[in-house]
ROTOR-362222 format. One record per residue (C-alpha): residue in one letter; x negated, y, z. Coordinates in steps of 0.02 Angstrom, whole numbers, plus 50000, padded with zeros to 5 digits. Last residue first. Layout:
BEGIN
AXYZ ...
REM end
This chain:
BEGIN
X491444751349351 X491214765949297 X492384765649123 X492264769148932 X493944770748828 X494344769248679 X496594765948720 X497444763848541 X499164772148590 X500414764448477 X501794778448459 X503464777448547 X502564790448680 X502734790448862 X501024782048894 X500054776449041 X498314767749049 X498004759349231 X496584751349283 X496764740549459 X496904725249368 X497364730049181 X498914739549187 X499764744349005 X501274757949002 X501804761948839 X501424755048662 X499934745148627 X498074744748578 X496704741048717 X494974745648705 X493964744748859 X492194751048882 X491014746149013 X490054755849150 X488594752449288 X487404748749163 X487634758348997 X489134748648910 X489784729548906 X491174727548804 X493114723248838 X494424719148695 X496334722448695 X497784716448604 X499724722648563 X500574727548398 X498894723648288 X498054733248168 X496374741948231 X495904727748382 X496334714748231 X495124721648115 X493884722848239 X494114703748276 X495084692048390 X496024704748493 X496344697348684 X498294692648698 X499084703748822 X499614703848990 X497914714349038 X496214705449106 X495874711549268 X494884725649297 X494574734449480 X495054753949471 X494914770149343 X496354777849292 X496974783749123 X498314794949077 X499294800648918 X500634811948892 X501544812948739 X502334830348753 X502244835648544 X500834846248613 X499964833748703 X499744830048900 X498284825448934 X497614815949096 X495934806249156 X495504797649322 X494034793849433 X492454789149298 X493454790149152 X493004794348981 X494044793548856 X494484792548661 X496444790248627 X496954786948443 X498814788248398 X499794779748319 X501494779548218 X501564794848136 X500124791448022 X500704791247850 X501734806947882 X500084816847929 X499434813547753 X498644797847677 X498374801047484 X498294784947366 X500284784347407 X500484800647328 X501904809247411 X500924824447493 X501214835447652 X499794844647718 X498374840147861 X497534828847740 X496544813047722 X497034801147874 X496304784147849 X495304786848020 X497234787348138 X497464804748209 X496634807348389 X497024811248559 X495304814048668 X495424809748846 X494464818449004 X493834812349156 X492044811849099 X491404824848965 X491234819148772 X489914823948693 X489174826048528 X487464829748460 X487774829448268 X486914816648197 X486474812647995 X484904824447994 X484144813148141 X484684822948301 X483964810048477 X484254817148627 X483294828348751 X484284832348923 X484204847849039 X485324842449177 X487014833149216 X487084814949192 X487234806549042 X488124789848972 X487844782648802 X489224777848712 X488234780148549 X489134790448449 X490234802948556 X488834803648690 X489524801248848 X489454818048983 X489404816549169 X489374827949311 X489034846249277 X488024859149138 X487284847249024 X485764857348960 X485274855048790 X483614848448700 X484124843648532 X483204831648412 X482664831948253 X482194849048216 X481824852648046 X482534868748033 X483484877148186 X485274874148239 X485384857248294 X487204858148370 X487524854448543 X489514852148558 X490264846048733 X492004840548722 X493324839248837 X493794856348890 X494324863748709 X492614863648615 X491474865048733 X489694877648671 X488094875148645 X486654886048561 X487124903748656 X486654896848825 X486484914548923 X487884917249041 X487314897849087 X486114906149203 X487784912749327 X488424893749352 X489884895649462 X490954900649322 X490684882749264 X492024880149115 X492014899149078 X490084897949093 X489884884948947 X490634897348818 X492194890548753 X492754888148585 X494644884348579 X494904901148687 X496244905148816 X497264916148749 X498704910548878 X500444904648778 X499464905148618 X498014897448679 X498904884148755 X499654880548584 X498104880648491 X497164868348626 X498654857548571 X498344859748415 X496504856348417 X496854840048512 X498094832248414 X497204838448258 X495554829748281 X495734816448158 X495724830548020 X493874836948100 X493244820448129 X493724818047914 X492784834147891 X491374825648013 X491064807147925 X491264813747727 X490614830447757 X489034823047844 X488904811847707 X488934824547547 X487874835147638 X486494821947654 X486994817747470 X486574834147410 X487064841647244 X489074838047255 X489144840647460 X488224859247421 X486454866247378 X486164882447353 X486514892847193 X485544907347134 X484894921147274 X485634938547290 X487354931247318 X487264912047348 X489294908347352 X489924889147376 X491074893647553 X491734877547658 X492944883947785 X493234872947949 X494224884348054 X494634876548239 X492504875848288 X491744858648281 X491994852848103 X490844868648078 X489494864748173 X489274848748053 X489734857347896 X488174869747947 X486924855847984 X487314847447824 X487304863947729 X485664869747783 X484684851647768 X485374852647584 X484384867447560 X485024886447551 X483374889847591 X482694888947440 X484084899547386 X483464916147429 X482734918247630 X483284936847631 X484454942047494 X485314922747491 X487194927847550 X488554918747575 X488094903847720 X488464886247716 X490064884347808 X490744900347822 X490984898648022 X492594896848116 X494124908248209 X495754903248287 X495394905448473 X495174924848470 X495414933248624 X494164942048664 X493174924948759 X493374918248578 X492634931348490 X491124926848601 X491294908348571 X491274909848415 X489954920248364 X488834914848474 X488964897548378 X488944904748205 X487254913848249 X486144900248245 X486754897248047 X486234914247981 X486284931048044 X485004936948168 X484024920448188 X484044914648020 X484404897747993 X484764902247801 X486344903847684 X486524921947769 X488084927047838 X489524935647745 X491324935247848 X491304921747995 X493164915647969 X494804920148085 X496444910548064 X498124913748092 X498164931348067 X499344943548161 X499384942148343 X497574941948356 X497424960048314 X497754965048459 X496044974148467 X495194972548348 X495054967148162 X493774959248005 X493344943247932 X495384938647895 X496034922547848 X497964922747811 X498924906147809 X500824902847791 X501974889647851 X502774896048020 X504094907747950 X503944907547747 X504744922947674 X504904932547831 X503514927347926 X502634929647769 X503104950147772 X502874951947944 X501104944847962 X500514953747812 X500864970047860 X500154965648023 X498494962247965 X498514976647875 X498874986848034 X497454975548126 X496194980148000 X496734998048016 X496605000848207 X494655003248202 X494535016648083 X496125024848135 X495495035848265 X493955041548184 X495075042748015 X496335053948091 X498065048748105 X499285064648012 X500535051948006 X500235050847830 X498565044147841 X496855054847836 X495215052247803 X493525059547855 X492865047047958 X493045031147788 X494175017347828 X493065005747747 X493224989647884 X494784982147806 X493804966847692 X494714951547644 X496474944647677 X495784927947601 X497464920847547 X499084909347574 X500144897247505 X499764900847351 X501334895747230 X501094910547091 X502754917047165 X501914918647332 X500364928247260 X501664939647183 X502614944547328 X500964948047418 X500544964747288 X502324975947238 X503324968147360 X502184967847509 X501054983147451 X502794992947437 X503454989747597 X501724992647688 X501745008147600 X503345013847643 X503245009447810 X501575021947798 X500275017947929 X499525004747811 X499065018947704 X498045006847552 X496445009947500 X495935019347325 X494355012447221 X493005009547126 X492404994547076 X490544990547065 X490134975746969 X489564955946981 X491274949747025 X491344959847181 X490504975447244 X491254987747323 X491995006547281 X492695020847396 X493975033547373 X495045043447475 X496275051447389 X496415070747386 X497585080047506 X496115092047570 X495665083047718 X495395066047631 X496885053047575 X497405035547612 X498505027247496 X500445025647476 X500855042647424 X502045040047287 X501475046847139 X499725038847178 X500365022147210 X501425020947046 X499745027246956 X498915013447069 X500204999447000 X500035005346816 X497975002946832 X498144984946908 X497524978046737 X495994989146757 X495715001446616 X496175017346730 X494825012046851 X495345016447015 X495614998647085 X496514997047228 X495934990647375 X496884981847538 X496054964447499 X496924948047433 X496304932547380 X497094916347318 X497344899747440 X498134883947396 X498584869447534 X498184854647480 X498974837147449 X498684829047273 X500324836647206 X500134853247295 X498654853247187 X499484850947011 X500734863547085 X499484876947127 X498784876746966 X500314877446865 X501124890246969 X499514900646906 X500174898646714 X501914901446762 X501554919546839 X500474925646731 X498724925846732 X497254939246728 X497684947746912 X497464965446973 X495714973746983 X495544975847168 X496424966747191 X497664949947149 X495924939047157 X495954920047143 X494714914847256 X495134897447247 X495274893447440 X495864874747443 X496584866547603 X496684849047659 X495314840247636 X494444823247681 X493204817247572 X493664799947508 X492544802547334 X494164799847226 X494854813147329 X493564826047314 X493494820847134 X495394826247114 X495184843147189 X493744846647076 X494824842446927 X494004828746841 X492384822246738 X491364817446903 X491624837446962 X492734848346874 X493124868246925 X494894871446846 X495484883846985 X493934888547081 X493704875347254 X493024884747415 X493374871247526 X494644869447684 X494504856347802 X496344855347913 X496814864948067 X497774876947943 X499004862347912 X499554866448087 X500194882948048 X499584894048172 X500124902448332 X499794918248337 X498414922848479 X499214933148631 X499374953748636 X498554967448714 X499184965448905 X499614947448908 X497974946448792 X496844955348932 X497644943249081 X497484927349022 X495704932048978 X495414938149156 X496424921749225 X495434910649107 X493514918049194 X494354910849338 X494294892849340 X495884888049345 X496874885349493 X497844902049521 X498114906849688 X497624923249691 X497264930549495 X495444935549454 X495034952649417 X495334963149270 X494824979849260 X495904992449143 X495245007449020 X495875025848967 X494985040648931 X495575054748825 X495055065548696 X494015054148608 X492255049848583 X491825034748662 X490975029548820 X490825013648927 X489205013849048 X488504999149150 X487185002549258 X485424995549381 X484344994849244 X484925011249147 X484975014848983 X485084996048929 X486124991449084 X487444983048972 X487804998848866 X489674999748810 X489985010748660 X491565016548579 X492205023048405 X493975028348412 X495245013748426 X495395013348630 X495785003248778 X494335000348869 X494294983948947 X493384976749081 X493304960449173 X492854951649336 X491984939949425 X489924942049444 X489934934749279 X490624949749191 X491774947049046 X492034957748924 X493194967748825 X492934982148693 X493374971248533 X492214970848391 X492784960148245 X491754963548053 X490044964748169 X488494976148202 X487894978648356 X486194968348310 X485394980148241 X486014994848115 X485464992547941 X485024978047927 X484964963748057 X483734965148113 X483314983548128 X483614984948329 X483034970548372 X483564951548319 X481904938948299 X481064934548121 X480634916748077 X481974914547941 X482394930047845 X482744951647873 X484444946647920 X486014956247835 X487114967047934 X489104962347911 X490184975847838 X491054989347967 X492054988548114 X491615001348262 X491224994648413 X489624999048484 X488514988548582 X487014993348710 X486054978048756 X484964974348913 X486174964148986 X487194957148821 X487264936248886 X487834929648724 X486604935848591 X486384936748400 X488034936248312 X489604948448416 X491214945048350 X492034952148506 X491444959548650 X491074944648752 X489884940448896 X489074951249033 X487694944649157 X487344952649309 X485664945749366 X485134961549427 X486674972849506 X487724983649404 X488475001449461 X489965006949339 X489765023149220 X491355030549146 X491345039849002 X492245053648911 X492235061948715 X492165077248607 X493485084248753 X495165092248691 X495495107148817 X496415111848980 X496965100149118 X495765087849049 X496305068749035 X495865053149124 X496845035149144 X496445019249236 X497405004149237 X496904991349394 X497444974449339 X497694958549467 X499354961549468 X499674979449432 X499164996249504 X498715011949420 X497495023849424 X497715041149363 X496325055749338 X496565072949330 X495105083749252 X494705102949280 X495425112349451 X494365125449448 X492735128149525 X491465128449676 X491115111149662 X491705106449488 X493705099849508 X494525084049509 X496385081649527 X496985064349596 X498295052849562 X498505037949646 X500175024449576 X500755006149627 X502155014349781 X501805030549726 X500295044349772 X499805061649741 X497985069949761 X497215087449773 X495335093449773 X494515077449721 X492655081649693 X491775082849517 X490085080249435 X490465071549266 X490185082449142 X489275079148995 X488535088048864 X488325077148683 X487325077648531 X487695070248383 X487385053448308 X488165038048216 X487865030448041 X489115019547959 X489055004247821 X490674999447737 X490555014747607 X488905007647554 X486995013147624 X487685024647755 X489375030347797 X489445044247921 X490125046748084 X489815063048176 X489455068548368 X489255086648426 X489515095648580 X490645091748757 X490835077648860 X492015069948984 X491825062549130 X491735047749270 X490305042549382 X489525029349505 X491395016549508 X490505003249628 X491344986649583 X491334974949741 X491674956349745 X492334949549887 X493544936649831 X494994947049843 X494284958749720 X493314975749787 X493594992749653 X492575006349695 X492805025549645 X491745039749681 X492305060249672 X490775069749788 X491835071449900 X493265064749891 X492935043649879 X494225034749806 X494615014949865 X495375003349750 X495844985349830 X496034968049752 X496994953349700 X498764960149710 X498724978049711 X497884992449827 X497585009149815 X496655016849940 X496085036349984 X494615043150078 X493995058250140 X495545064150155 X496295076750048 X496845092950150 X498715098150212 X500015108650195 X500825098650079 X500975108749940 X499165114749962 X498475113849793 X500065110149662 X499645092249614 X500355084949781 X499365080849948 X498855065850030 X498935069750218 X499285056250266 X500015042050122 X498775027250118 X499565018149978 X500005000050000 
REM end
């Protein structure tokens, strides 16, 4: 509750009365306390946890944004006076709500500042009596050893102490090449701030969370400036920004209740279609391979896919097929069952010999794109299909625009068949523009991926509710409402350090602790300006499709820009096999993915996990950025450097069984065996794994009875475990599933006499010896089976085939 004596109202000396040295707030969870004089803040969480508020201001001077290099690139500077001396000369209080007025000693009342109360969120909100500030900040005390994890898309680190990030979305930075180290020029042009998908939230490991709700270019500097210091700043004329802390009585391990938390408050995931869980390869319309169709040869080779991503592109230029010729395509490969993809982007070409060129004139007359301060269009170009295009960019703020671009631009991929596009590019919003609500381009820089995002949402919600698939590179905050699937954006076809395949696993599982669950890696890299395409080897692509089979978007890409062509499942067979055994892991994995989808959807928590949200007792781990869990049951250590071989990795607690071998492992800094063909997989104990059957082939309908789809496999599921105590799931179509350890006896059912009859029959089981002290029991049959004192439970129709190892 609110200390009330002598707290006095916004007109100085209402109440008679001076401000107390000290004033409280308190909500469920923690405690604010407000120092007078001079003006301090602290935040303590139930747990004990203090958060020492040392300043709060606003600025005055210069600062400008500027593109550099490309209109996707931006340059930052200026020079800024800050004030942030105050003391709290009058203060008013609610039941959830302190307001105080600050004032310069000696002066005028300046700056009032508002915190509010919620459960386990403290909202807090600053503006100038008087005047439009150039920007405000508020600087938090940080102790060493303070660890701070998320922001976003972020590529080279995990841990950012000792890092100062902006957020501002612009074009990936390219790596200066294998064997260099991230810095301040690598990548190029800007360090290693750059990303597609900042979002201002993190995680600290000391227990809570930040967030600093804004779209105008920000910075938070992880005790960069300043050892012992966290400061958030951006240039605005306002300040506003919440704290997270953990929630009482909530069981999970806490870093979930601070994500929980920040996408309650900013919005939760979408929930995506579950054919988007499936492989997906870049595939042109017409490519052959073996003599056929592309499409075909991937099924004639028994290479699990579900979705193709032909790049077909509506913009910038407009398309080069009608209708009826593209429903062709799509058809022939609805047929064989995929999913079709074109490509979409929010440009319009300004070339007046472009086959778009009627369509911009119509945009033009009406008002529909982006202008500059003096009512002219804003213009940019980019580079795609081997030239420069210039172009306009669509005023998402506009109903009218939106409107238009959705039956003017989407309609028309959707009567070609696609069922759904690369919703490319968004960061180009250039400083100096202007929407027609008068929106600023410093303000609306940041918010326009996530209006175009929207744009689409609604429209294919509408026309197709639940069966539609946009993957975006860029967005912020809240924008993980609107696009079912997240990819990488450009990296380097390389294992470079600052951009290449190492950096697909921080990637992830910092976007994830934002908020992002739905998000993967372009398999194989885009770009070859660094490294070139010797480096694009097979050894590259079979470690990359094997990371990405791991993460919830598994997107193939074939491009080599500024190189030639790299090497791919048809040139090498070392990529050919790992796509064979880990796409078709991927499609097996559905059960599990989706459920993890669903979960995040009703609580953001994140597919890929960083190891410290599973051990938030375990302050080091802030910094494993070459590991990750995927959902809570499995333990992913990719090889992510050439020519290693094997993979030193720290298990973080109790015991982990290696996916392949059935070996067991305890906790600690292990070294295990990567040949090329191996991806270091693990599965943890006391937790099951639900599985499609091995023949499955593709996440999207088909009628082809050489094709096995989801249909084909209704009747079964595959459970992997590993139980030391006991085990429990509950999946998203509400099987649940448990397995408990005790004494074995042999089950009431008829022991299997082969492989083949373990995988086919109504009822058997088989028992083999494991690593000493544990053995692993296979049983197949439907409901409820006790062997001895171990107990496997089912409430499904299926047939559960039980994998499971035991202790004994």
């Amino acid at each position: 509750m609110i200390q009330r004596a002598a707290l006095c109202a916004f007109v100085a000396g209402a109440c008679g009365a001076s401000v107390p040295d000290t004033l409280t707030l308190a909500g469920p969870g923690f405690t604010l306390e407000v120092a007078r004089a001079p003006f301090r803040f602290a935040v303590t969480t139930d747990a004990g946890v203090r958060l020492d508020g040392r300043s709060l201001g606003w600025a005055e001077g210069s600062f400008a944004i500027q593109t550099d290099l490309s209109p996707g690139y931006f340059a930052f500077g200026g020079h800024l006076t800050w004030h942030e001396d105050w003391v709290v000369t009058a203060a008013d209080a609610t039941a959830d709500t302190l307001r105080v007025e600050l004032s310069p000693p000696g002066g005028a009342a300046d700056v009032t500042v508002t915190f509010r109360a919620r459960a386990s969120a403290l909202r807090v909100e600053a503006e100038r009596i008087a005047g439009a500030p150039r920007g405000w900040a508020a600087e938090l005390a940080s102790p060493a050893g303070e660890g701070f994890l998320g922001m976003g898309e972020r590529f080279t680190r995990t841990n950012f102490r000792g890092l100062a990030l902006y957020s501002f979305t612009e074009e990936g930075g390219i790596g200066n090449g294998e064997g260099t180290v991230p810095g301040p020029g690598n990548p190029t042009p800007h360090g290693e701030a750059m990303t597609y998908y900042p979002v201002p939230f993190f995680m600290s490991t000391r227990g809570y969370a930040f967030w600093l709700d804004t779209t105008w270019w920000n910075t938070i500097d992880f005790a960069a400036e300043k050892a012992d210091a966290w400061r958030a700043w951006h240039i605005a004329p306002t300040l506003a920004f919440e704290i997270y802390v953990p929630i009482p009585g909530d069981a999970r391990p806490w870093p979930y209740h601070l994500i929980d938390l920040f996408t309650a408050r900013t919005g939760r995931p979408m929930l995506a279609p579950p054919w988007s869980f499936g492989p997906r390869r870049r595939i042109n319309q017409g490519a052959m391979r073996d003599g056929v169709l592309e499409t075909q040869a991937m099924r004639n080779r028994d290479l699990a896919i579900t979705g193709m991503d032909t790049a077909y592109h509506f913009l910038p230029n407009g398309w080069r097929d009608d209708t009826a010729t593209l429903r062709g395509y799509t058809s022939a490969a609805h047929a064989l069952g995929y999913k079709v993809m074109a490509y979409f982007n929010p440009f319009f070409s300004s070339d007046a010999n472009a086959p778009i060129a009627p369509l911009t004139r119509a945009g033009l007359a009406d008002g529909d794109f982006l202008l500059l301060a003096g009512g002219r269009p804003a213009t940019g170009w980019i580079l795609t299909g081997g030239s420069i295009v210039p172009f306009y960019m669509v005023d998402f703020t506009s109903p009218a625009a939106a409107t238009w671009y959705r039956t003017q631009l989407l309609a028309q991929g959707l009567a070609a068949g696609y069922d759904g596009w690369m919703y490319d590019f968004a960061e180009y919003v250039p400083p100096d523009a202007r929407s027609s609500t008068g929106l600023g381009g410093e303000e609306l820089h940041n918010l326009y991926p996530v209006l175009y995002q929207k744009t689409a949402h609604e429209y294919l919600e509408a026309q197709r509710p639940g069966d539609w698939l946009t993957f975006v590179r860029s967005g912020y905050t809240g924008a993980n409402q609107y696009s079912p699937q997240v990819w990488s954006g450009d990296p380097a076809a390389s294992f470079e350090q600052a951009d290449g395949l190492p950096t697909m696993v921080r990637a992830g599982v910092n976007i994830g602790i934002a908020g992002v669950p739905h998000w993967g890696g372009d398999i194989g890299g885009f770009h070859c300006f660094a490294d070139g395409e010797a480096a694009a080897d097979g050894e590259l692509v079979t470690r990359w499709i094997q990371v990405g089979a791991l993460e919830p978007d598994m997107h193939d890409e074939d491009a080599c820009v500024g190189g030639g062509a790299k090497a791919s499942i048809w040139t090498s067979t070392d990529a050919e096999a790992a796509w064979r055994k880990y796409a078709r892991l991927h499609t097996r994995l559905f059960p599990y993915v989706y459920t993890l989808s669903r979960r995040a959807h009703d609580t953001g928590a994140p597919i890929l996990r960083h190891v410290f949200l599973e051990h938030p007792d375990r302050p080091e781990l802030a910094s494993v950025d070459d590991a990750y869990y995927f959902g809570p049951a499995l333990y992913v250590a990719p090889v992510v450097a050439r020519g290693a071989r094997q993979k030193t990795t720290v298990l973080p607690a109790g015991r982990y069984l290696d996916w392949d071998t059935r070996a067991v492992y305890a906790a600690g800094t292990v070294t295990v065996d990567a040949p090329l063909a191996k991806l270091p997989l693990f599965l943890r104990e006391d937790h099951l794994v639900v599985l499609l059957d091995p023949s499955i082939d593709t996440l999207a309908p088909e009628d082809d009875p050489d094709i096995v789809g989801p249909d084909d496999v209704a009747g079964v599921y595959d459970v992997v475990g590993f139980v030391g105590g006991s085990a429990h799931e509950t999946v998203w179509d509400g099987t649940v599933l448990h397995a408990a350890r005790g004494a074995f006896a042999p089950p009431s059912l008829p022991a299997a006499a082969s492989e083949d009859d373990l995988r086919t029959c109504g009822g058997c089981w088989r028992r083999d010896a494991a690593d000493p002290g544990y053995y692993r029991l296979r049983v197949s049959a439907t409901g409820d089976v006790a062997a001895g004192g171990v107990a496997l439970r089912s409430n499904s129709s299926r047939r559960i085939r039980w994998d499971v190892v035991l202790a004994q």
